[in-house]
TORTI-519158 format. One record per residue (C-alpha): residue in one letter; x, y, z. Coordinates in steps of 0.02 Angstrom, whole numbers, plus 32768, in hexadecimal, padded with zeros to 4 digits. Example, Ala and Ser with C-alpha at 12.3 -4.5 7.8 and 13.67 -1.06 7.14 Angstrom:
BEGIN
R / a / 8267 / 7F1F / 8186
R / s / 82AC / 7FCB / 8165
//
This chain:
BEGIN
R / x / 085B / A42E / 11C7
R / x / 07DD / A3C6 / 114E
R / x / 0831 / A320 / 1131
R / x / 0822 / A31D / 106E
R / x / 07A4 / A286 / 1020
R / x / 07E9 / A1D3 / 0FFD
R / x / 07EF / A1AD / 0F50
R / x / 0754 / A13F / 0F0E
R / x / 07BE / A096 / 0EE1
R / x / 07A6 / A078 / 0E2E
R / x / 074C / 9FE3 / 0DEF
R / x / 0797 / 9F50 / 0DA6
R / x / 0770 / 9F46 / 0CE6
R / x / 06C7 / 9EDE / 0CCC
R / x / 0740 / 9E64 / 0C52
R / x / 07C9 / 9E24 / 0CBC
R / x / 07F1 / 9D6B / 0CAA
R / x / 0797 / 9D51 / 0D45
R / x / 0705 / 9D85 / 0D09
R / x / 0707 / 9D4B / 0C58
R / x / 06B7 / 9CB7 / 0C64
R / x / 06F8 / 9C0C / 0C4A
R / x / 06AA / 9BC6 / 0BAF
R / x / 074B / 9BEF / 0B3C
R / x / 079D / 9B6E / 0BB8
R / x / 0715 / 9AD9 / 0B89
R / x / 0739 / 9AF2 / 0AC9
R / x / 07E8 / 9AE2 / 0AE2
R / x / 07DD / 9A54 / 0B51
R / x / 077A / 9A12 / 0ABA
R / x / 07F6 / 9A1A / 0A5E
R / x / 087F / 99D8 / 0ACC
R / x / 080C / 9935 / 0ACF
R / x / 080C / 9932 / 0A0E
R / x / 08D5 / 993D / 0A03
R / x / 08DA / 98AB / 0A9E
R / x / 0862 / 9839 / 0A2D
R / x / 08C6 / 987D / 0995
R / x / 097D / 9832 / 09EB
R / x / 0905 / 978C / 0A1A
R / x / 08D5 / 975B / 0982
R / x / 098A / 977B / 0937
R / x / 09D0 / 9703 / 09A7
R / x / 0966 / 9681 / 09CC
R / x / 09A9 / 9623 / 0930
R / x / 0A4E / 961F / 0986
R / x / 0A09 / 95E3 / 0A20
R / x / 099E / 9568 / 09C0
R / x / 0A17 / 953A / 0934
R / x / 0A6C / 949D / 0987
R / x / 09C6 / 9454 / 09A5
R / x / 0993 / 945C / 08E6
R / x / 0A4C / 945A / 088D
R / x / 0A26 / 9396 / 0868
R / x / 0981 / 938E / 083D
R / x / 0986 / 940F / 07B8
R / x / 0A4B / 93DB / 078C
R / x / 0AAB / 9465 / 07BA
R / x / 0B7A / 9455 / 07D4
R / x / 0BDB / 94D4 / 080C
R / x / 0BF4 / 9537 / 077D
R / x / 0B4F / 9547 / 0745
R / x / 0B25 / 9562 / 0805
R / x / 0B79 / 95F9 / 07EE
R / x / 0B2F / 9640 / 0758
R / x / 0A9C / 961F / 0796
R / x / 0AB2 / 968F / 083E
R / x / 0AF7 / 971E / 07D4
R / x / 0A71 / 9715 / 0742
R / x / 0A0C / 9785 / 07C2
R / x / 0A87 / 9814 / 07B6
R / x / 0A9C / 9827 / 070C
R / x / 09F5 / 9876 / 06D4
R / x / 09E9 / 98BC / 0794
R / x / 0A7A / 9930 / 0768
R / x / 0A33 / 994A / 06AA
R / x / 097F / 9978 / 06DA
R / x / 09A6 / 99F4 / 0756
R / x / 0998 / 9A99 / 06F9
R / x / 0909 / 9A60 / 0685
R / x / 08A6 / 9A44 / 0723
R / x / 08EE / 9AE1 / 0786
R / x / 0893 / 9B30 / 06E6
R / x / 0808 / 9AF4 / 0704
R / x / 07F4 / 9B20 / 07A9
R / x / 0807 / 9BC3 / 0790
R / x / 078A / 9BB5 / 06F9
R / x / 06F9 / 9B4D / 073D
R / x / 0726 / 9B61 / 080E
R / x / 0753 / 9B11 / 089F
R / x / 06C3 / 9ABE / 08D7
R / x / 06A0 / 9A65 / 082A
R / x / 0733 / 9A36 / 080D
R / x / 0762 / 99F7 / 08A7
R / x / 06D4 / 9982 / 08BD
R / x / 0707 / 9956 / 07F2
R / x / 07AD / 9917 / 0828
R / x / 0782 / 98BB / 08B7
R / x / 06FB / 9869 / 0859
R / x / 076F / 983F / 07ED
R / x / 07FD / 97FB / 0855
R / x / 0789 / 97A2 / 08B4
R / x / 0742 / 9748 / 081E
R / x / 07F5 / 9711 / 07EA
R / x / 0822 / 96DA / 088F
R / x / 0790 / 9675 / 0896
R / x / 07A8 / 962B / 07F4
R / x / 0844 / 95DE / 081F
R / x / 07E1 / 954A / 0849
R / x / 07C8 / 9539 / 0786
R / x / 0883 / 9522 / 0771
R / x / 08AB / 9476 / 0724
R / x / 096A / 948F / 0703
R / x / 0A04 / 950E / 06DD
R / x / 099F / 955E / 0655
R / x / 08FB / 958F / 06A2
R / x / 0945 / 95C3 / 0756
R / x / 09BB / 9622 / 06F6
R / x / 092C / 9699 / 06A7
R / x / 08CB / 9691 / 0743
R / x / 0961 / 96EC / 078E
R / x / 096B / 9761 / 0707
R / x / 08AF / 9790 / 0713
R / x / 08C1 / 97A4 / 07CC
R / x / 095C / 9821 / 07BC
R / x / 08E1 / 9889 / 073E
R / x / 086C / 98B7 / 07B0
R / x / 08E3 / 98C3 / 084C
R / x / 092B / 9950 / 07F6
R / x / 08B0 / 99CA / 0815
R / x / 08B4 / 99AE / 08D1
R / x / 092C / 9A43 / 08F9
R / x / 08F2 / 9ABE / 0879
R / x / 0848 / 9AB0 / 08B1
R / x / 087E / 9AC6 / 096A
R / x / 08EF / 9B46 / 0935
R / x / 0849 / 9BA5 / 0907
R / x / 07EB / 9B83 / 09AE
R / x / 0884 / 9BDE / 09F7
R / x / 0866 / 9C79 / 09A1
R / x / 07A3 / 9C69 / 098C
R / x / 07AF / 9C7D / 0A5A
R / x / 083A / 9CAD / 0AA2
R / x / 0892 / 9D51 / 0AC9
R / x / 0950 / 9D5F / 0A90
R / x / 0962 / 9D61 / 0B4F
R / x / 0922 / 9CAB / 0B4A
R / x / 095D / 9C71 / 0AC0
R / x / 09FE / 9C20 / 0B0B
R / x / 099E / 9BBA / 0B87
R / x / 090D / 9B8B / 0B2B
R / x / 0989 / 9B4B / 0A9C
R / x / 09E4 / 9AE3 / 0B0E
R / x / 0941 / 9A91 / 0B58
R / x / 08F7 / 9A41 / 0AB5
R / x / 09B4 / 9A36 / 0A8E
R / x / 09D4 / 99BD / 0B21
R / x / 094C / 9948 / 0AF1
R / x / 09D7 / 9916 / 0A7E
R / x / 0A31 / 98DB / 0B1B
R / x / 0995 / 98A7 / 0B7C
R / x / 0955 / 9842 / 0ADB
R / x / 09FA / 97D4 / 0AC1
R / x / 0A19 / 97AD / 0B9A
R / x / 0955 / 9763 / 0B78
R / x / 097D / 96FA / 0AE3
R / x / 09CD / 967A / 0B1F
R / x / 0964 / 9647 / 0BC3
R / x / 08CC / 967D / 0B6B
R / x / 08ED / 961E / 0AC6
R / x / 0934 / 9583 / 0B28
R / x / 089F / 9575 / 0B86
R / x / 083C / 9577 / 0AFD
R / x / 0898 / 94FD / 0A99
R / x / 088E / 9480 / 0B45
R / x / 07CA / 9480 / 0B4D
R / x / 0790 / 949F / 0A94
R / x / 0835 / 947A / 0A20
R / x / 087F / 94E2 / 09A5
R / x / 07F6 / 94EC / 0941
R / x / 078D / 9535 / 09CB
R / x / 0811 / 95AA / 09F7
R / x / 07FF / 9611 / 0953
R / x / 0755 / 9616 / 0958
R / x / 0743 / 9657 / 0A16
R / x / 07C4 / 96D9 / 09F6
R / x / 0782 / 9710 / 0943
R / x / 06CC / 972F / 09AA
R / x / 0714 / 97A5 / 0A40
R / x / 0733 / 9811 / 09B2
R / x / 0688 / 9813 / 096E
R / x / 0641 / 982B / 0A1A
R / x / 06AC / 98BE / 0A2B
R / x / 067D / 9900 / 0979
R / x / 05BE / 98F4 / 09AE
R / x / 05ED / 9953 / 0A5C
R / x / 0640 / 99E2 / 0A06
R / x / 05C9 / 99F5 / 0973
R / x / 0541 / 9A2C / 09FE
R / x / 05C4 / 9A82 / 0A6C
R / x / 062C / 9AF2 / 09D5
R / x / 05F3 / 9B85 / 09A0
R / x / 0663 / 9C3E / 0971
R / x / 0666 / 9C9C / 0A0D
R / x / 05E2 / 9D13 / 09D8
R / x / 056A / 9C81 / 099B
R / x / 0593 / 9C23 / 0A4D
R / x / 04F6 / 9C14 / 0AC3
R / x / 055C / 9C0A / 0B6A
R / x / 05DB / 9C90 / 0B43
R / x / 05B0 / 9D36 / 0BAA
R / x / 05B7 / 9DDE / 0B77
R / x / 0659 / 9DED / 0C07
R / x / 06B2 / 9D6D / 0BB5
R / x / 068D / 9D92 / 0AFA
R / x / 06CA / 9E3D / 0B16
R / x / 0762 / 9E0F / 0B7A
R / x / 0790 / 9D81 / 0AE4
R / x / 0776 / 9E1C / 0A4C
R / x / 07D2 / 9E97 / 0AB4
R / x / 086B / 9E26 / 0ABA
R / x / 085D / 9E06 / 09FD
R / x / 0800 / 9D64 / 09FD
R / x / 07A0 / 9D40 / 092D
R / x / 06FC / 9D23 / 0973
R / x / 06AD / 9D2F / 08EA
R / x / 06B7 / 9D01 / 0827
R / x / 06F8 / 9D7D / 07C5
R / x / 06B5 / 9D9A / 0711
R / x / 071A / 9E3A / 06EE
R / x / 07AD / 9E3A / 0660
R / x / 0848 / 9DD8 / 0697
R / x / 08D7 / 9E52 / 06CE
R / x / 094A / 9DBC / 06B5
R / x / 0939 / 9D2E / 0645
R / x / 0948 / 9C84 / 065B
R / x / 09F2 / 9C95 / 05BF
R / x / 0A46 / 9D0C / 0634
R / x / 0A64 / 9C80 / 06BE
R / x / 0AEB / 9C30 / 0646
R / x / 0B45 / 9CE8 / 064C
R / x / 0B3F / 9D14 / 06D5
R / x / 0BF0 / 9CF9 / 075B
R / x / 0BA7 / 9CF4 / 07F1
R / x / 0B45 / 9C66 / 07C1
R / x / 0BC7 / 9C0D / 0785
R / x / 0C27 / 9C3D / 081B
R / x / 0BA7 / 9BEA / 088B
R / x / 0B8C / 9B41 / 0827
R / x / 0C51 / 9B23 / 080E
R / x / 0C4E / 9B34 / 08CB
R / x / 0BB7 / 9ACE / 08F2
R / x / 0C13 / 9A57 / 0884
R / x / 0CB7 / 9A57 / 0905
R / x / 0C38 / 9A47 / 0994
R / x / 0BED / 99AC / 0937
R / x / 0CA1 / 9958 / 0921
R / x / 0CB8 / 9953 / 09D5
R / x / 0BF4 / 991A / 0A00
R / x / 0BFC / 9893 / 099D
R / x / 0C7A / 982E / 09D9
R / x / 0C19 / 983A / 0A82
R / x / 0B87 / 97F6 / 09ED
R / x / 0BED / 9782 / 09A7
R / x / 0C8C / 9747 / 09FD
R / x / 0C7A / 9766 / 0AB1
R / x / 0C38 / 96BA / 0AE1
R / x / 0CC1 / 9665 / 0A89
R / x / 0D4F / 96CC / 0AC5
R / x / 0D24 / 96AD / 0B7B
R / x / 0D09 / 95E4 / 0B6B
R / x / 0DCE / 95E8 / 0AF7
R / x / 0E2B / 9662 / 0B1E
R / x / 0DF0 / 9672 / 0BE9
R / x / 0DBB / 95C0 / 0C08
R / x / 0D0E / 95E3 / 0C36
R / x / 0C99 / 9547 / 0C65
R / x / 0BF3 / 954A / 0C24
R / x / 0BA4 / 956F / 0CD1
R / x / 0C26 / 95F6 / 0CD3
R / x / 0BF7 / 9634 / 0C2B
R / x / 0B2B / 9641 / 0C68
R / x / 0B70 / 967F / 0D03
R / x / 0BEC / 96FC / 0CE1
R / x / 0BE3 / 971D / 0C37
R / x / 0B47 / 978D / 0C58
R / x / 0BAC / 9814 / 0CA6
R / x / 0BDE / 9871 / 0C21
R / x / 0B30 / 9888 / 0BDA
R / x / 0AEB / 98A7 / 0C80
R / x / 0B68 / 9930 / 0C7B
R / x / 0B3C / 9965 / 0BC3
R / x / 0A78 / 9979 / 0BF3
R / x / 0AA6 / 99E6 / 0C70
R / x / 0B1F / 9A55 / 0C05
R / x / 0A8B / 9A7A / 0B9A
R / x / 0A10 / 9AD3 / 0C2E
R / x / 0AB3 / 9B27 / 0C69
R / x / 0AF8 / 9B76 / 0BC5
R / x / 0A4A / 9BAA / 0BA5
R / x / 0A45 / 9BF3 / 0C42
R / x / 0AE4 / 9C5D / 0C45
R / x / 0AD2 / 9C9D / 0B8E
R / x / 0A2F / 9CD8 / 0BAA
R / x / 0A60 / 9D3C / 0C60
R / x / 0AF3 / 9DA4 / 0BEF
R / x / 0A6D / 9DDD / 0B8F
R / x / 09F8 / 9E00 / 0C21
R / x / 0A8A / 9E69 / 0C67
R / x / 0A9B / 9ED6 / 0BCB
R / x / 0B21 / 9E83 / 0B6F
R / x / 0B08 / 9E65 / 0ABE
R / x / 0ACB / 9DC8 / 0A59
R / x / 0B77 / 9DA8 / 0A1E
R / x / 0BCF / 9DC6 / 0AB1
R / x / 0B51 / 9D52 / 0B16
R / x / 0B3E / 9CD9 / 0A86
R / x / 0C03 / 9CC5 / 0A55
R / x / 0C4F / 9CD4 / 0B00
R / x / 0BDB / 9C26 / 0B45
R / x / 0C19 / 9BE6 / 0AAC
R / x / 0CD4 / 9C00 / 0A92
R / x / 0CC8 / 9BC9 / 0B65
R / x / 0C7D / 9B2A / 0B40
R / x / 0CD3 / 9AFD / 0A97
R / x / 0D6F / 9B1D / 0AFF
R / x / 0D35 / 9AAE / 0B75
R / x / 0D08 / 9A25 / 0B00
R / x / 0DDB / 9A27 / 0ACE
R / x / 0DF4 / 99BC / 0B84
R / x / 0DCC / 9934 / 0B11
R / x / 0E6C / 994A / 0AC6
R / x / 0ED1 / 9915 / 0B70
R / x / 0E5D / 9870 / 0B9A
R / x / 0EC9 / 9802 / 0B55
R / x / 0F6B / 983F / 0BC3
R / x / 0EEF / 9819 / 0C5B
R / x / 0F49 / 97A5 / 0CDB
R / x / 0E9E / 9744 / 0CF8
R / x / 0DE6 / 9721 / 0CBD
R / x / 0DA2 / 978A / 0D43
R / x / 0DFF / 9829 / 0D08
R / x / 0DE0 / 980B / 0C64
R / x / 0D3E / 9805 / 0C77
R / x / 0D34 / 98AD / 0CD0
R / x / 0D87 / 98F0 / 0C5D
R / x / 0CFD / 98B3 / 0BD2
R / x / 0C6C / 98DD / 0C44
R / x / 0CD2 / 9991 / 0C3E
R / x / 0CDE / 9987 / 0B9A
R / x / 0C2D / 994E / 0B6D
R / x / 0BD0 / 99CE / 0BD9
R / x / 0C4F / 9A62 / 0B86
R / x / 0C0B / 9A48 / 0AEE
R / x / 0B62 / 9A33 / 0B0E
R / x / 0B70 / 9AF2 / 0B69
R / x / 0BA7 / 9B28 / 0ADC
R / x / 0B27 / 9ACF / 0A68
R / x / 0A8C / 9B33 / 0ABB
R / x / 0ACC / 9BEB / 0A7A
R / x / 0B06 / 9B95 / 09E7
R / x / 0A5B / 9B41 / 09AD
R / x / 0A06 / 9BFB / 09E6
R / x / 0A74 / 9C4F / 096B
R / x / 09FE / 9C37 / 08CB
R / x / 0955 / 9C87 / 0934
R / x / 09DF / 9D20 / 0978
R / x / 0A1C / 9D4E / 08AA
R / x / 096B / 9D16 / 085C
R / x / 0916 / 9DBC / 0813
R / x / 089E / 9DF7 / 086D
R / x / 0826 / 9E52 / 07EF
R / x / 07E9 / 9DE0 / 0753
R / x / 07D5 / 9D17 / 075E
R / x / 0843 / 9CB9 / 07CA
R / x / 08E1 / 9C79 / 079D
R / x / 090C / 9C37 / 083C
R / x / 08D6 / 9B73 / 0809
R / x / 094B / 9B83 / 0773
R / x / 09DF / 9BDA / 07EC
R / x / 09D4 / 9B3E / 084E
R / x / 09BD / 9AC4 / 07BE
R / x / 0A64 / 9B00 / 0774
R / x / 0ABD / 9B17 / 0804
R / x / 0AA1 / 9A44 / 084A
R / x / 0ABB / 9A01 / 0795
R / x / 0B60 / 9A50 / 078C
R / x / 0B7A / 9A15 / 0830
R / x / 0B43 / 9969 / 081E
R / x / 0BBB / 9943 / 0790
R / x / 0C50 / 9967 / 080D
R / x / 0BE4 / 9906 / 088E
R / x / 0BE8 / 9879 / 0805
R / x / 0CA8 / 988A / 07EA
R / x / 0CDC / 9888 / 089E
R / x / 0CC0 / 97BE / 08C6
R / x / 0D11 / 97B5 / 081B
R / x / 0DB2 / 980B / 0840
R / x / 0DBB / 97DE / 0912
R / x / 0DAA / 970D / 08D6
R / x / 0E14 / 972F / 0839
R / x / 0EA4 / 9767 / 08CF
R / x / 0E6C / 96F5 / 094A
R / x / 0E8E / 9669 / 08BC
R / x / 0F30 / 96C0 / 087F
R / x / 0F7F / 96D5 / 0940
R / x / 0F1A / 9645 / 0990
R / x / 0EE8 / 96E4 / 0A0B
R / x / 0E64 / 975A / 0A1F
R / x / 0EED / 97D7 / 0A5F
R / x / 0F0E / 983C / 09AB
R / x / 0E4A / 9821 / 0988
R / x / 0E35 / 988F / 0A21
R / x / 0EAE / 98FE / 09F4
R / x / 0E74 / 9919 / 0954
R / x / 0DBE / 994C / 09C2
R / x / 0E18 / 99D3 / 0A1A
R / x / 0E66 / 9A12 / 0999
R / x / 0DBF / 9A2D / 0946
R / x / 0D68 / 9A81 / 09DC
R / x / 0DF8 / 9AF3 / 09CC
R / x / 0DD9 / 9B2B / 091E
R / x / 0D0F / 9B3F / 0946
R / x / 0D49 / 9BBB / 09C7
R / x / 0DC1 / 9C21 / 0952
R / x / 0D15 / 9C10 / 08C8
R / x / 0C95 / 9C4E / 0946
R / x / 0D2A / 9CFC / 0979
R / x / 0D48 / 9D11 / 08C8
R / x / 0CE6 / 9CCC / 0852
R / x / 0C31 / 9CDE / 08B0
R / x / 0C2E / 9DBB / 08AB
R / x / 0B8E / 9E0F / 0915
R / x / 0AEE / 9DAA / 0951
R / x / 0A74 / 9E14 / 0921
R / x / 09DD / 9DF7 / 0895
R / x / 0A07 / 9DF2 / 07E6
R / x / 099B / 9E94 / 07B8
R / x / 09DE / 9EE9 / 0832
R / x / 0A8C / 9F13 / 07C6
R / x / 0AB1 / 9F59 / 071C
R / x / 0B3E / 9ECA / 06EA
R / x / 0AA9 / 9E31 / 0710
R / x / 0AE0 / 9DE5 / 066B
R / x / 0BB6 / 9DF5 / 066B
R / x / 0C12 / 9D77 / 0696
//
């Protein structure tokens, strides 16, 4: 009897991630670099500020206004520059606002007093608004929706890695060169890096090192790699209509509550309420963002291998989020903690929670941007962190208004949780299918 023939094993698909190639990766890591020196040159005036506060007569109060004159027209210029991202591209506008942040960071060396740091600050928040947008655009310039996750929470954690450098960086630069020489060493890594990725940047078609493996296995997974001159399917109006937008900035803005007291208050609330030393502070107080930095690659990670295994965009995308904004909530138990070192786990929990969350939640905007017409991705993104920054704004406001009230950060923490728990209910409810914009007849209802 004639044994019958052994099936010929099918070959693997030329476009596997494997074989895709791996320059998608460098442009992202570009852009994590750009959001590291972004968080740099936001905080180095903290770092530097008690080395300058006399000479240019700053007390407390003005202090203050002074640190958040940076976030007022940070939070306003976000969708006017998300527009214009999606009008004039990532890689111009990119290298735009790091010029310009760059320029204003090294200009703080021209500050004589209140008056002229406070503009300086202002400038500086202009141009740092396009940062996210413009990254935003990279994502889906490159990336596959199965990528999206990850690649989102890579230049998403330079947010992380950008802040852990400030201080040693900015400290040692203050030690050998002053404050003055601080500003301008940090205001020129951006310009390098503007120089690097004005010769590295290009659309994916347009890109000399992308192959024809990796090109095709980028547009097959619904990458833009190109720019589109066709008639707009959705316009630019239809943003401000439409609910799942809203849905997904009034939760970005619960996500930004808790993050910013990690910002903001985190420092403080360890040396008061948990009787941190400074060496235990440098020491210990790094934890939590080590933590956070990691919760970035991992959310990433697990969002985008739901989708790989067939579930949808909005069950991959919402379930890594409702997980992690659930997760965030621990913060809301901290101060019933026994001890500093369980309290701070339960931060470091916290922290890294939200930051899993935070890479599905920044992909969101590439995932519902339409996918015929120009972009509108940029502009997703732009409205989605203003909204978000406002409540990032109000949280130190609120946690020291109860820390003042109570002479505890216990309700302030509370009031965090609580929060986090109303982002999750907004991303169920509020937040309907991730899917492009074009791709459904009610792109416009609320």
């Amino acid at each position: 009897m004639t044994r019958p023939a052994r099936p010929v094993p099918t070959p693997e698909p030329a476009a596997t991630p494997s074989a895709g190639g791996k320059v998608r990766w460098i442009m992202i890591g570009l852009a994590f670099i750009a959001i590291a020196i972004n968080y740099i040159d936001r905080a180095n005036l903290s770092v530097a500020l008690p080395y300058l506060d006399k000479e240019l007569h700053l007390d407390p109060a003005l202090a203050g206004v002074v640190l958040g004159a940076f976030f007022w027209t940070y939070s306003l210029f976000q969708i006017p520059l998300g527009w214009l991202v999606d009008r004039i591209g990532a890689r111009t506008m990119f290298a735009a606002a790091v010029v310009w942040w760059s320029v204003f960071t090294a200009a703080t060396v021209l500050a004589r007093g209140f008056g002229s740091l406070f503009g300086l600050r202002l400038m500086l928040g202009i141009g740092e608004a396009g940062a996210f947008p413009a990254a935003t655009r990279v994502v889906e310039e490159w990336f596959p929706r199965s990528e999206r996750a990850i690649a989102s929470g890579i230049y998403d954690s330079g947010a992380r890695g950008g802040t852990l450098l400030a201080i040693p960086l900015v400290t040692a630069l203050i030690a050998s060169l002053g404050w003055r020489g601080s500003f301008l060493v940090t205001g020129g890594i951006g310009l390098v890096w503007v120089a690097v990725w004005l010769w590295a940047y290009r659309v994916p078609r347009l890109n000399r090192w992308v192959t024809p493996e990796e090109l095709t296995y980028i547009e097959t997974g619904g990458a833009r790699t190109e720019e589109s001159h066709t008639k707009p399917t959705v316009h630019w109006r239809d943003l401000f209509r439409n609910r799942t937008v809203w849905g997904m900035a009034l939760g970005f803005a619960c996500q930004s509550y808790v993050i910013y007291f990690f910002i903001t208050w985190f420092p403080t609330y360890l040396v008061h309420e948990r009787h941190f030393t400074l060496l235990q502070l440098g020491l210990w107080g790094t934890l939590p963002g080590l933590v956070a930095f990691a919760g970035n690659f991992v959310g990433g990670w697990a969002s985008d291998v739901l989708v790989r295994r067939g579930r949808s965009l909005t069950f991959a995308r919402k379930t890594c989020i409702v997980a992690g904004m659930l997760g965030s909530a621990l913060i809301g138990l901290v101060g019933l903690a026994p001890n500093a070192a369980l309290a701070l786990v339960l931060l470091s929990i916290s922290f890294g929670s939200v930051t899993f969350a935070t890479s599905s939640i920044v992909a969101l905007p590439a995932d519902i941007a339409p996918t015929s017409g120009p972009s509108l991705a940029g502009s997703i993104q732009g409205f989605q962190n203003g909204i978000a920054n406002l409540a990032g704004i109000a949280s130190p406001v609120v946690i020291g208004a109860l820390y003042g009230a109570t002479g505890s950060f216990g309700w302030g923490l509370v009031s965090a949780a609580l929060v986090a728990l109303v982002g999750c209910v907004i991303y169920l409810v509020v937040v309907e299918r991730i899917e492009p914009m074009d791709h459904r007849k009610d792109t416009a209802t609320a």
